[in-house]
C-alpha positions in Angstrom: 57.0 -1.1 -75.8 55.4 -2.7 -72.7 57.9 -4.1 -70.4 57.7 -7.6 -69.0 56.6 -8.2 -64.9 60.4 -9.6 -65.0 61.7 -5.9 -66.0 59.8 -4.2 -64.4 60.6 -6.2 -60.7 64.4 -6.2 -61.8 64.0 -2.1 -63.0 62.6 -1.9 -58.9 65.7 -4.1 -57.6 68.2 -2.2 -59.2 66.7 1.3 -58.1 66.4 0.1 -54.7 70.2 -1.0 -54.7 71.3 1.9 -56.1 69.4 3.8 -53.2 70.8 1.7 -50.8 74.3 2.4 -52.4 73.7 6.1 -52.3 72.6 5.8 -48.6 76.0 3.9 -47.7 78.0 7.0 -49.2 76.4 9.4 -47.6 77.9 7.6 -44.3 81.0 6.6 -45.4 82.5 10.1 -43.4 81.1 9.3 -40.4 81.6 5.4 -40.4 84.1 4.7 -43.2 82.3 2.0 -44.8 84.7 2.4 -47.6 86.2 -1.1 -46.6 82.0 -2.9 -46.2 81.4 -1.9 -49.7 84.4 -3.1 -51.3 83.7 -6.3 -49.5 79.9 -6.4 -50.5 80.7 -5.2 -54.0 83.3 -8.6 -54.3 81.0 -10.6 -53.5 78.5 -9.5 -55.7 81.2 -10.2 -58.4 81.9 -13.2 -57.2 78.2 -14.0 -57.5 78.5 -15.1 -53.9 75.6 -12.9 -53.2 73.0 -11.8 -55.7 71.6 -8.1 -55.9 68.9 -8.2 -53.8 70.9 -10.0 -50.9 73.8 -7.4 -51.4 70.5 -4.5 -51.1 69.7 -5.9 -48.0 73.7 -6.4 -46.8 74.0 -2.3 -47.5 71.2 -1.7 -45.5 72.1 -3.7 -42.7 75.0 -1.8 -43.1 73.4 1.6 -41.9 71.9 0.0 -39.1 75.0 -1.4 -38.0 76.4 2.1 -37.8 80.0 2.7 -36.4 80.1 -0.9 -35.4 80.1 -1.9 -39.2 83.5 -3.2 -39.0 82.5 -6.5 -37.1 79.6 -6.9 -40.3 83.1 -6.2 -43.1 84.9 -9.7 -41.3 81.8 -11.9 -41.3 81.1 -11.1 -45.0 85.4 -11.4 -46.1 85.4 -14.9 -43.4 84.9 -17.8 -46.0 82.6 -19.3 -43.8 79.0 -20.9 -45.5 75.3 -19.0 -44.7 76.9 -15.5 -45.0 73.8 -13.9 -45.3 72.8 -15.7 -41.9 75.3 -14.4 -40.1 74.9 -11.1 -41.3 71.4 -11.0 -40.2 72.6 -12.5 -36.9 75.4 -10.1 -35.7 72.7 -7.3 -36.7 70.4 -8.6 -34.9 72.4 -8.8 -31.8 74.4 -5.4 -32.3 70.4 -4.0 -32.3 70.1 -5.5 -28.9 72.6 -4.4 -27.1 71.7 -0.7 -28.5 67.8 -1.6 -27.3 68.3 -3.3 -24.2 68.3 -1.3 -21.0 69.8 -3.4 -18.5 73.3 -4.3 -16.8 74.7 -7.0 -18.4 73.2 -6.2 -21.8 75.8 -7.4 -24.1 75.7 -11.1 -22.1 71.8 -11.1 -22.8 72.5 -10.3 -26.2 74.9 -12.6 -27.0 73.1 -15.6 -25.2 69.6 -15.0 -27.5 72.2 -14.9 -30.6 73.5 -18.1 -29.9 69.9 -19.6 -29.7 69.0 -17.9 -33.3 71.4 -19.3 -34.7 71.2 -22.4 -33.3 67.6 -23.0 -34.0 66.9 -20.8 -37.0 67.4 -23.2 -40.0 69.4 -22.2 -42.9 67.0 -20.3 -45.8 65.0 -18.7 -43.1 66.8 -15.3 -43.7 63.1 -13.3 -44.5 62.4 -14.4 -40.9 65.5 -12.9 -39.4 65.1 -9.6 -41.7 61.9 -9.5 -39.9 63.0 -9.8 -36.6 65.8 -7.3 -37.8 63.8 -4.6 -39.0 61.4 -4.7 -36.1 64.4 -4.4 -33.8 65.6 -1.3 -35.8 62.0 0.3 -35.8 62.2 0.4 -32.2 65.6 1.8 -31.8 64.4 4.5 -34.2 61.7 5.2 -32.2 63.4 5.9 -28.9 62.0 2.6 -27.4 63.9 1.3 -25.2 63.7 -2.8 -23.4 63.6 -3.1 -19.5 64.0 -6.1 -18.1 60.6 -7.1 -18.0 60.6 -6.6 -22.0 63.9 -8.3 -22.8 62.6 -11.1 -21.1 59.2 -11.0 -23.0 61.1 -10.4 -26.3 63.5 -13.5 -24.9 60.4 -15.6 -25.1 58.7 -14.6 -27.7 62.1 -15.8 -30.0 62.1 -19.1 -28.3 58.2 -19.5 -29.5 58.8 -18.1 -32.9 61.4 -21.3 -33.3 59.4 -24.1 -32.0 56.2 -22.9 -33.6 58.2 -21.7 -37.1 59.2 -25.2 -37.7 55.6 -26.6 -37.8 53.6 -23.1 -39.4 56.2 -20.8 -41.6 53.6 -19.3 -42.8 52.9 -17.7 -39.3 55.2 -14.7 -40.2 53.3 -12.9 -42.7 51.0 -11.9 -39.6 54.0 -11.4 -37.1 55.2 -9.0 -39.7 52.2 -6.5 -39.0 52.8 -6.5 -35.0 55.5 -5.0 -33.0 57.8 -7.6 -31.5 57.1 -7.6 -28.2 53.1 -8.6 -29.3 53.8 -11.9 -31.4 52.7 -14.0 -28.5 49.5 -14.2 -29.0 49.8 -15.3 -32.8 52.5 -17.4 -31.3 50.7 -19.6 -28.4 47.6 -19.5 -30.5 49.5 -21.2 -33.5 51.4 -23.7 -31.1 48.2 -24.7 -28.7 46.2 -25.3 -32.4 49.9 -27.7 -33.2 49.6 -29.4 -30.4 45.5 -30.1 -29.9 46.0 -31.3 -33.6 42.7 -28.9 -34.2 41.2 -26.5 -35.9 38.2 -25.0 -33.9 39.3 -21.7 -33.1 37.1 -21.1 -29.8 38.6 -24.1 -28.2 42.1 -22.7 -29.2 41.1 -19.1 -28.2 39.5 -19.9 -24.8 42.7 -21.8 -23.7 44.8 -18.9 -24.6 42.7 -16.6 -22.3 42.8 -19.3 -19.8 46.6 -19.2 -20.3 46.9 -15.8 -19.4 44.5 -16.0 -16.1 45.8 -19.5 -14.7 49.1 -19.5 -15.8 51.4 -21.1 -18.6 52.2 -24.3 -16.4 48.5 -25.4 -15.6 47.5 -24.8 -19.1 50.1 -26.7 -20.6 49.2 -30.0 -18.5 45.4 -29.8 -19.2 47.0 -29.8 -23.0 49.2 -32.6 -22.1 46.1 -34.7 -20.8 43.5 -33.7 -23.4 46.1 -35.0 -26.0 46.5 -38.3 -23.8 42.5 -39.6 -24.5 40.2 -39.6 -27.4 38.0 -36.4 -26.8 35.2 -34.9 -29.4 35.9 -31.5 -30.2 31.8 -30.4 -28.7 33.1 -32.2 -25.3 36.2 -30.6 -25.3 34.7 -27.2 -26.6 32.0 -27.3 -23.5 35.1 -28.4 -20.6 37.3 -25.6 -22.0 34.0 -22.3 -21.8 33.4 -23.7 -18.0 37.0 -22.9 -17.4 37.2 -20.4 -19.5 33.6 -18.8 -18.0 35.1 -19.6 -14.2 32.3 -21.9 -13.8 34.6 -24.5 -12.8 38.4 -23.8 -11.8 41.2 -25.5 -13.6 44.0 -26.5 -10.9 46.2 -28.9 -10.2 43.3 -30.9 -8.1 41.3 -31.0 -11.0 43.8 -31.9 -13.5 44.5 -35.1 -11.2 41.1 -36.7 -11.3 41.0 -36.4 -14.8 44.3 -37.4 -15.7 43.8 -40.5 -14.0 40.5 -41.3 -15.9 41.0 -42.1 -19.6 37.2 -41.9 -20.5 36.7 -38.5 -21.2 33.0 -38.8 -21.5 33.2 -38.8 -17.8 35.0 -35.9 -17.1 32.0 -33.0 -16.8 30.6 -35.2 -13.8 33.6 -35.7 -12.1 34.9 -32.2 -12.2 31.0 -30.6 -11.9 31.1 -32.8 -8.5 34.9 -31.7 -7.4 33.7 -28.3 -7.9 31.0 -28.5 -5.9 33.1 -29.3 -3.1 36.1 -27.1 -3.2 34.5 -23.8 -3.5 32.5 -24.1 -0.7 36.3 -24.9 1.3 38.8 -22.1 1.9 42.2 -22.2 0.8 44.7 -24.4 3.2 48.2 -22.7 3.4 50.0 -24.9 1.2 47.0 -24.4 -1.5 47.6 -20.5 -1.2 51.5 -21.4 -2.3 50.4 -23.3 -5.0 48.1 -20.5 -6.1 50.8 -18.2 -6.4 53.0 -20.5 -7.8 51.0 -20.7 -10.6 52.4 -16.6 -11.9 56.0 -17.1 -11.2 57.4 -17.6 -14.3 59.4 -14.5 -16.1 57.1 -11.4 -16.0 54.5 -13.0 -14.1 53.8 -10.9 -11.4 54.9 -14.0 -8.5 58.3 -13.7 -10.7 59.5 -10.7 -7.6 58.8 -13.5 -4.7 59.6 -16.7 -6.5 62.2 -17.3 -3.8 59.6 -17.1 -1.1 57.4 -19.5 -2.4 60.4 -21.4 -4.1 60.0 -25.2 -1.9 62.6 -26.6 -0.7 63.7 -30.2 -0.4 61.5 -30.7 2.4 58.4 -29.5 0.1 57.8 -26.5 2.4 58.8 -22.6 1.1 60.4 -19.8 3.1 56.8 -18.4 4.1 55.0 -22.3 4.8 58.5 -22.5 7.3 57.7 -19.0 8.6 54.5 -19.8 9.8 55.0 -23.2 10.9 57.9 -21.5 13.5 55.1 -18.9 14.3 52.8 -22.5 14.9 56.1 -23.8 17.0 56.4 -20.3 19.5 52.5 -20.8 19.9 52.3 -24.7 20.7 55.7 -24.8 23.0 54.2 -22.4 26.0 56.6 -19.1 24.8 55.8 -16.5 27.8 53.9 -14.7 24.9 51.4 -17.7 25.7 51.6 -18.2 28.7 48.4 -17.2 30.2 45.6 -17.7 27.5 43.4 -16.2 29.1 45.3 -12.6 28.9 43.9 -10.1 26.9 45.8 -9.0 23.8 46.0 -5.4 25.0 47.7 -6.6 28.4 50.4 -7.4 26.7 53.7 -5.4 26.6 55.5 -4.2 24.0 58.1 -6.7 24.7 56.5 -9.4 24.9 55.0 -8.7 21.2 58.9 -8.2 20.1 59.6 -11.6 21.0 57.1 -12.7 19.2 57.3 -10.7 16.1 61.7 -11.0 16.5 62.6 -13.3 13.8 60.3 -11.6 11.5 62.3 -8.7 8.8 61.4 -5.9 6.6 64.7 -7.0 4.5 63.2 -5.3 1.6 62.7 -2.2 -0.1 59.6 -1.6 -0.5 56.7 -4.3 -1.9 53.1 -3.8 -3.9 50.2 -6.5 -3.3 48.1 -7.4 -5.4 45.2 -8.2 -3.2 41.2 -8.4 -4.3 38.2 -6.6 -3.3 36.7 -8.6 0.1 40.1 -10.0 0.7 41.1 -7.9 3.7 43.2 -5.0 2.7 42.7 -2.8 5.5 43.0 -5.2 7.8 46.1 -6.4 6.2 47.0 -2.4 5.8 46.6 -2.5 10.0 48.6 -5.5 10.7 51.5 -4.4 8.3 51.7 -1.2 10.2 51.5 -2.7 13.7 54.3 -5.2 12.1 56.2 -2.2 10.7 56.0 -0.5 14.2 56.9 -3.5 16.1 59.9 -4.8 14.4 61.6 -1.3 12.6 60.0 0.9 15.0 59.3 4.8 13.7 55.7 6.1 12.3 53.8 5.1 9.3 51.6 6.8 7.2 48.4 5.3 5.6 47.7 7.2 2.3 43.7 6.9 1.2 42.0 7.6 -2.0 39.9 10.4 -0.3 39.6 12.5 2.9 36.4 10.7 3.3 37.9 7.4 3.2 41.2 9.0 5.4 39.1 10.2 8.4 36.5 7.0 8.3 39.6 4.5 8.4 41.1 6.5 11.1 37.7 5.4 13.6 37.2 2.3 12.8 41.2 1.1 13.1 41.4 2.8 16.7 40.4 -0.1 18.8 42.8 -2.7 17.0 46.0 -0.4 17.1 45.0 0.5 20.9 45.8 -3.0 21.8 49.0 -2.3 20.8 49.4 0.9 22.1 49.8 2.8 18.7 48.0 5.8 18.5 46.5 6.8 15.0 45.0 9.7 13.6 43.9 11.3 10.2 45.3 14.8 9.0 42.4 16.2 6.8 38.9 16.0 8.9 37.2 19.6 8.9 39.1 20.0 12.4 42.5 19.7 11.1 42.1 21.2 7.8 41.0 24.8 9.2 43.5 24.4 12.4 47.5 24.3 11.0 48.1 23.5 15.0 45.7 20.4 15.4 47.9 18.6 12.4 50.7 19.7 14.1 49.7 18.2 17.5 48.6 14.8 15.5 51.5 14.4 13.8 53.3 14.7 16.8 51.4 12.5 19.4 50.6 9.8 16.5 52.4 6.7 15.3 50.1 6.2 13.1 48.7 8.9 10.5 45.6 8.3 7.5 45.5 11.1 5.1 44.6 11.6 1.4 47.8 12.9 -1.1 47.3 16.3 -1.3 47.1 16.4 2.7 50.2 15.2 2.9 51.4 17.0 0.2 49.7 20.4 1.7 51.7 20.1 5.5 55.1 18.9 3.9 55.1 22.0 1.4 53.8 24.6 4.3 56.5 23.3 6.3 59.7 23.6 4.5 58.8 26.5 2.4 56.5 28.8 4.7 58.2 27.9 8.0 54.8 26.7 9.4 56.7 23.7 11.4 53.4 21.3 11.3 55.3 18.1 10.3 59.5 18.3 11.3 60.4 14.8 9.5 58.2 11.7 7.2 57.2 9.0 8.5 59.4 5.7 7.8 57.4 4.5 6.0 54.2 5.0 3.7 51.3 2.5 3.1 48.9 2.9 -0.3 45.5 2.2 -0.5 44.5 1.7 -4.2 48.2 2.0 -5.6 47.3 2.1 -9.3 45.6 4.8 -9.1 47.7 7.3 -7.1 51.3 6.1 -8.7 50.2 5.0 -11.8 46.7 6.6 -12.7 47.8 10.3 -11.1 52.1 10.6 -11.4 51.9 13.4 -13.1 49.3 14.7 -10.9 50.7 18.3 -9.0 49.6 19.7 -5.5 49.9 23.6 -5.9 49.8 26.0 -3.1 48.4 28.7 -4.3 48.0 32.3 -3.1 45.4 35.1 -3.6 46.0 38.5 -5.1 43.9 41.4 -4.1 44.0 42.9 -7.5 42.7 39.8 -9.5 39.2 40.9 -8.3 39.1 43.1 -10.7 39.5 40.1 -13.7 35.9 39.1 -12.9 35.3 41.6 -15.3 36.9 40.0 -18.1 35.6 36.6 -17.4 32.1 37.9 -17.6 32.9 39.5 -20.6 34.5 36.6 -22.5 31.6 34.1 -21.3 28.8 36.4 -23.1 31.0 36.3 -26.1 31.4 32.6 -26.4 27.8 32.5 -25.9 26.8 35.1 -29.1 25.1 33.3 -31.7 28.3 34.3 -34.1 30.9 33.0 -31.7 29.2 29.9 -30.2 31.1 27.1 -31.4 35.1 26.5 -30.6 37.3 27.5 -34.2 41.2 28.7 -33.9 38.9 31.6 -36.0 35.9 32.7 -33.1 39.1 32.5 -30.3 40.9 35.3 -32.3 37.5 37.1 -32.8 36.7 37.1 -29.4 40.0 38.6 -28.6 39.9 41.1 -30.8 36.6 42.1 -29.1 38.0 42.0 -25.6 41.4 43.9 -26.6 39.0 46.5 -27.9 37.6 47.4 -25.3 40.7 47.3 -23.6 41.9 49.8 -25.9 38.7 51.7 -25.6 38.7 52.0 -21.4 35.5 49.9 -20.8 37.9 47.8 -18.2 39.0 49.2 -14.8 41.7 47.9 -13.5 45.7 48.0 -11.9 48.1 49.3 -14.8 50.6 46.6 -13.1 48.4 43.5 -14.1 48.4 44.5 -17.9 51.2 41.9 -18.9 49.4 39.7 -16.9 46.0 39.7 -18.6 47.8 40.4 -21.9 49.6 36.9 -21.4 46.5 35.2 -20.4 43.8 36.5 -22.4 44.1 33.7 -25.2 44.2 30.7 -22.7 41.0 32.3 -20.8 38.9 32.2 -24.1 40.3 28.7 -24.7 38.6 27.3 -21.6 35.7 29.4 -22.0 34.8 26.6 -24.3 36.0 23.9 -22.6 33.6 24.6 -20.2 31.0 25.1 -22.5 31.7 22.0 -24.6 33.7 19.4 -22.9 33.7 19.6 -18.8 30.6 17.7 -18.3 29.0 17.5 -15.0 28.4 14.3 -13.7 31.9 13.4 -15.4 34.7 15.9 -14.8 32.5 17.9 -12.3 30.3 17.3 -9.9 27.4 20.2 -8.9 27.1 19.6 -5.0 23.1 19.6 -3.5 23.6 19.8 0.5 25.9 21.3 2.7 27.6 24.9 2.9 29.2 24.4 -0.7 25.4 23.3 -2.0 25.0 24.5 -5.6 28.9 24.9 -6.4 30.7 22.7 -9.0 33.5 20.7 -7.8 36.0 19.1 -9.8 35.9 14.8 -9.7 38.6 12.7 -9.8 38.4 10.8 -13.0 39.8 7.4 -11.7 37.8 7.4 -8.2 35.1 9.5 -8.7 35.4 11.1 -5.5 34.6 14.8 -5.3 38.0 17.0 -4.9 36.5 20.1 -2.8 39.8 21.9 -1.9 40.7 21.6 -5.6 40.1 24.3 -8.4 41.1 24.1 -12.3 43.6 26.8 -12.9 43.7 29.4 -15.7 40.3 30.7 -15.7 38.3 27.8 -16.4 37.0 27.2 -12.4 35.4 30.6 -12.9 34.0 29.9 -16.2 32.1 26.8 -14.6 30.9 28.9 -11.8 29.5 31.3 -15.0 27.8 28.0 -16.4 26.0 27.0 -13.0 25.5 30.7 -12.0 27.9 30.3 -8.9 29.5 32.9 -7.3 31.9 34.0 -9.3 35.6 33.4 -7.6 38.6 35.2 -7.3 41.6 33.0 -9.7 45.0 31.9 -7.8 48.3 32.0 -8.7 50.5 29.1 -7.8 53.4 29.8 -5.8 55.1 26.3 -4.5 54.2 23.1 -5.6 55.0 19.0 -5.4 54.0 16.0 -7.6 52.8 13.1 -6.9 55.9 11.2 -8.2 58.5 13.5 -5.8 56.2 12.6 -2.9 56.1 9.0 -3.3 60.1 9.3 -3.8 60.4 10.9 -0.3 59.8 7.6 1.2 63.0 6.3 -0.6 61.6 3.3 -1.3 60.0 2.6 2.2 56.2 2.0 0.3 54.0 -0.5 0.9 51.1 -1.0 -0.9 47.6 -3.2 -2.1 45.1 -2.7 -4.8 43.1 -5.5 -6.5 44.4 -3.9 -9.9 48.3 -3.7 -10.1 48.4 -4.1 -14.0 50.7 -5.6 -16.7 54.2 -5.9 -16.7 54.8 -2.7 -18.1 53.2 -0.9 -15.3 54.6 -2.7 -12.4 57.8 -2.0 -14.3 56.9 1.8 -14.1 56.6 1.3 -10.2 59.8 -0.7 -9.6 61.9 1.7 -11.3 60.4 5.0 -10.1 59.7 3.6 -6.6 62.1 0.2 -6.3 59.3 -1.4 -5.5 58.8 -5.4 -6.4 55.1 -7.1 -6.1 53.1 -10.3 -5.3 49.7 -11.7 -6.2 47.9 -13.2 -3.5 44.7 -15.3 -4.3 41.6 -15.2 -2.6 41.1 -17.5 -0.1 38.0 -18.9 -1.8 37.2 -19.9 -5.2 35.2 -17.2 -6.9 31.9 -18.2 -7.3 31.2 -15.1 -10.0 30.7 -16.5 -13.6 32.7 -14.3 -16.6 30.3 -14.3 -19.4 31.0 -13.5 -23.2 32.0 -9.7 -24.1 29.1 -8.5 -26.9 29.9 -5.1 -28.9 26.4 -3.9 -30.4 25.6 -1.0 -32.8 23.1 1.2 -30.5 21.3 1.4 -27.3 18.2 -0.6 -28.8 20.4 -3.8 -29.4 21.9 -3.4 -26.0 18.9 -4.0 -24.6 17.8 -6.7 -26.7 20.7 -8.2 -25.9 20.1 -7.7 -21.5 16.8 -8.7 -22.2 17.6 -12.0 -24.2 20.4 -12.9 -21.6 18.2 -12.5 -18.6 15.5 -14.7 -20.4 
């Protein structure tokens, strides 16, 4: 007999209540949820509940865990929307379990109040949704900083505005993690609120959202739904901004808010412009820039309080400089003969200058762009550093090339200050351990790449070489994505030669040829055990000459040598993770490139073997392996600081990243904006098929 669709879906019910039953039992022991199910099961009697809501009751059971007595009084309390609550008080018990903050169970508690304030009864597949994501991520080891509780904070308080006007919103939430519903979210509420449909208007805003900033965004909405605009007109207005053909702030917003014929909009902002990008930035107009990321996890967020204004309309750094303006206008003795050279100044007389400025922080990242000045800002913020806290400063550089460069040209401006500065890895102080030691010594002011630094603080404590006695107070980063995000994990090894590994040049040559036979060319778990079977027979068989002592040795190696024989037949790839140098003493020799730079590394080798089997490929001279002895990671080197790091890059990354930073480094960040518009136009992304429609599509875009 063929069973109705009725049946069948109440067959399914009752075997997933009876699961969920079983599942209950099974942690009765450990939780004694004897008492839950007897108040579950009377409800279901009482056909308060019906079986599917009673399912979903057990299973919010088991997430409740040991805390499954606080679930047993909401479901005996007589009160209405029991399944509500339920949801609720799971909800916020997963919270406090996922948050990783201080006052977690406050948090918790406040963004219950605000479900169950706005969430309106029959909603309860929303709140399992919200519930289940929750649990996924608990499951998963995730854990919420600060950063994300706030994000997830947010997300909640869109869900319930935007849920109200488009229910229907949550069968696409349901196939994103929590802390991505945003975007669904904003796109849904900006498409509300412009009353449209036209999903490039809608999109482009929400891009322009997340470049400009919530606030300026929301008032160009606010103004566009003030006039009668065509969708084509508003469509155009919203690429330029979009496109950074013409910038969207405040200025802008003005003039058109205060004309109601939007017809006339593209000449009067195509003529504004015109005339602001050719202006720089005034000081109050840099505040306002910055004010525009400091809402919560916005990168301004760390400084709000410095560019908070006051009831005068002026913010902690806009009263700053304007005493800075004061000490110059009012004659101090700083000033007092104009026509004095900087570098005739004394210390002293800087000091006053420079005495009601403090380094009351930790340590702060910048988020500064290309052309804007970063190493003259990285001068001045050691001169500052030096002048007001006193003590060294070291200046850390993507490359030695960079290190010893930036060490010349900053010379004359720290001399009229009378801070020396130096670099610690030009080709004089790498082959001479006392010229580092005399620089470090005589110099305020020292320029080096990481593993430099790394190299003289390892020799000194561990090999008694006494080149560097004590850190610097503080350390300044060039490019800080890519050394403390990019490379934390990266190690500095010092490494030591063994006389006796000569002889494994032998079995290097030996295991190159056989990755190279016609029957053992390509890399399979298979041809690696082949090969060593080949080379432990002739082990066996004497062919090899070498120390008894390093048998252990090359029996514990052997398999990981063969591996990256292939690696550096199949994957390193020169031009990529190698470079093959064609001048100099090291001309013809492969050296290893660092992936996020590009700069050549030429004191570093790949361990394990697979430096010599590139030196096989380019037909190099074949090079003794080291063993590591002492070593230090990036991360511990940054932490010797102890939070004394200052830094700038133009790419400091999402909120998850600059969390990384603050709680490996406690370190908190700023944006500051250019001080003129960009000029550069963004232009549409394309993803083609092949090379040929690449270049159709260059060729059609420059026509």
């Amino acid at each position: 007999m063929i069973e109705s669709k009725k049946e069948i879906k109440d067959l399914e019910l009752i075997k997933k209540f009876k699961d969920s039953v079983l599942n209950c039992v099974n942690l009765m022991a450990k939780f004694e949820l004897v008492e839950f199910f007897d108040s579950v099961k009377n409800k279901l009697s009482a056909k308060a509940i019906d079986l599917n809501v009673c399912t979903e009751i057990l299973n919010f059971g088991m997430m409740m865990g040991e805390c499954v007595g606080e679930l047993t009084l909401v479901i005996n309390s007589p009160s209405p929307c029991l399944y509500k609550r339920v949801l609720i008080l799971t909800i916020g018990h997963l919270m406090v379990k996922l948050f990783n903050i201080e006052d977690k169970e406050k948090r918790a508690n406040s963004i219950m109040a605000r479900v169950y304030k706005h969430v309106p009864n029959g909603s309860e597949r929303l709140l399992s949704i919200i519930a289940l994501k929750l649990d996924s991520n608990l499951k998963s080891g995730l854990r919420y900083e600060s950063s994300e509780v706030d994000t997830l904070n947010d997300n909640l308080s869109l869900l319930f505005k935007v849920y109200y006007y488009q229910p229907k919103c949550i069968d696409r939430l349901n196939d994103l993690p929590i802390l991505k519903w945003s975007s669904i979210l904003r796109v849904e509420q900006i498409k509300y609120e412009l009353n449209t449909n036209y999903s490039q208007i809608v999109s482009d805003l929400h891009l322009i959202e997340k470049l400009r900033g919530l606030e300026i965004t929301q008032r160009f909405i606010q103004i566009v739904k003030s006039v009668k605009i065509e969708d084509l007109l508003l469509k155009f207005i919203v690429t330029k901004f979009r496109k950074n053909e013409w910038d969207l702030n405040d200025k802008v917003l003005t003039l058109i808010e205060t004309n109601k014929n939007a017809s006339e909009w593209i000449e009067v902002i195509k003529k504004f412009d015109l005339e602001s990008k050719s202006k720089a930035l005034t000081r109050s107009e840099v505040i306002d820039e910055m004010k525009r990321l400091e809402a919560n996890g916005e990168i301004n967020s760390y400084v709000k309080k410095l560019i908070e204004r006051n009831e005068t309309g002026k913010c902690i750094i806009e009263l700053c400089l304007d005493k800075l303006d004061t000490v110059y206008k009012n004659g101090s003795s700083l000033f007092s003969n104009m026509k004095k050279k900087i570098e005739e100044y004394e210390k002293s007389e800087i000091s006053e200058w420079t005495k009601f400025i403090v380094f009351n922080f930790s340590g702060r990242l910048a988020n500064i762009s290309t052309g804007e000045g970063k190493s003259l800002i990285t001068i001045w913020t050691s001169i500052a550093y030096i002048l007001i806290k006193g003590g060294n400063v070291d200046i850390l550089t993507s490359s030695e090339i960079l290190a010893e460069r930036d060490s010349l040209e900053s010379r004359e401006m720290f001399a009229m200050f009378d801070i020396s500065v130096t670099n610690n890895c030009d080709s004089l102080a790498n082959a001479d351990e006392n010229v580092r030691k005399q620089r470090y010594s005589n110099s305020m002011v020292v320029y080096g790449d990481i593993g430099s630094f790394q190299r003289d603080i390892l020799l000194s404590k561990y090999f008694e070489k006494e080149i560097r006695t004590d850190l610097a107070g503080c350390l300044i980063i060039d490019e800080v994505d890519s050394m403390c995000i990019d490379n934390i994990c990266n190690t500095l090894y010092i490494s030591h030669q063994i006389a006796d590994l000569t002889y494994m040049k032998h079995f290097y040559c030996l295991i190159w040829h056989a990755v190279n036979n016609q029957d053992t060319q390509e890399y399979t778990e298979e041809n690696v055990q082949k090969v060593k079977k080949y080379v432990q027979s002739l082990m066996d068989g004497s062919y090899f000459n070498y120390p008894s002592n390093l048998q252990d040795f090359v029996n514990r190696r052997l398999e990981v040598w063969i591996n990256n024989a292939y690696v550096a037949k199949h994957h390193a790839e020169e031009g990529n993770h190698y470079s093959v140098l064609s001048m100099g003493k090291k001309s013809g020799e492969a050296v290893i490139n660092d992936l996020q730079t590009g700069v050549e590394q030429l004191n570093t080798q790949w361990s394990d073997g697979l430096q010599q089997f590139i030196q096989l490929k380019h037909l190099n001279r074949l090079g003794e392996e080291s063993l590591k002895a002492i070593f230090m990671s990036n991360y511990v080197f940054f932490t010797q600081y102890k939070g004394n790091i200052y830094g700038m890059t133009g790419t400091l990354g999402a909120s998850i990243e600059r969390d990384l930073l603050a709680k490996a480094y406690d370190l908190d960040f700023f944006q500051l904006p250019r001080f003129k518009k960009e000029l550069n136009i963004k232009q549409d992304d394309w993803l083609v098929a092949n090379k040929c429609q690449w270049l159709e599509k260059i060729n059609h875009d420059v026509d």
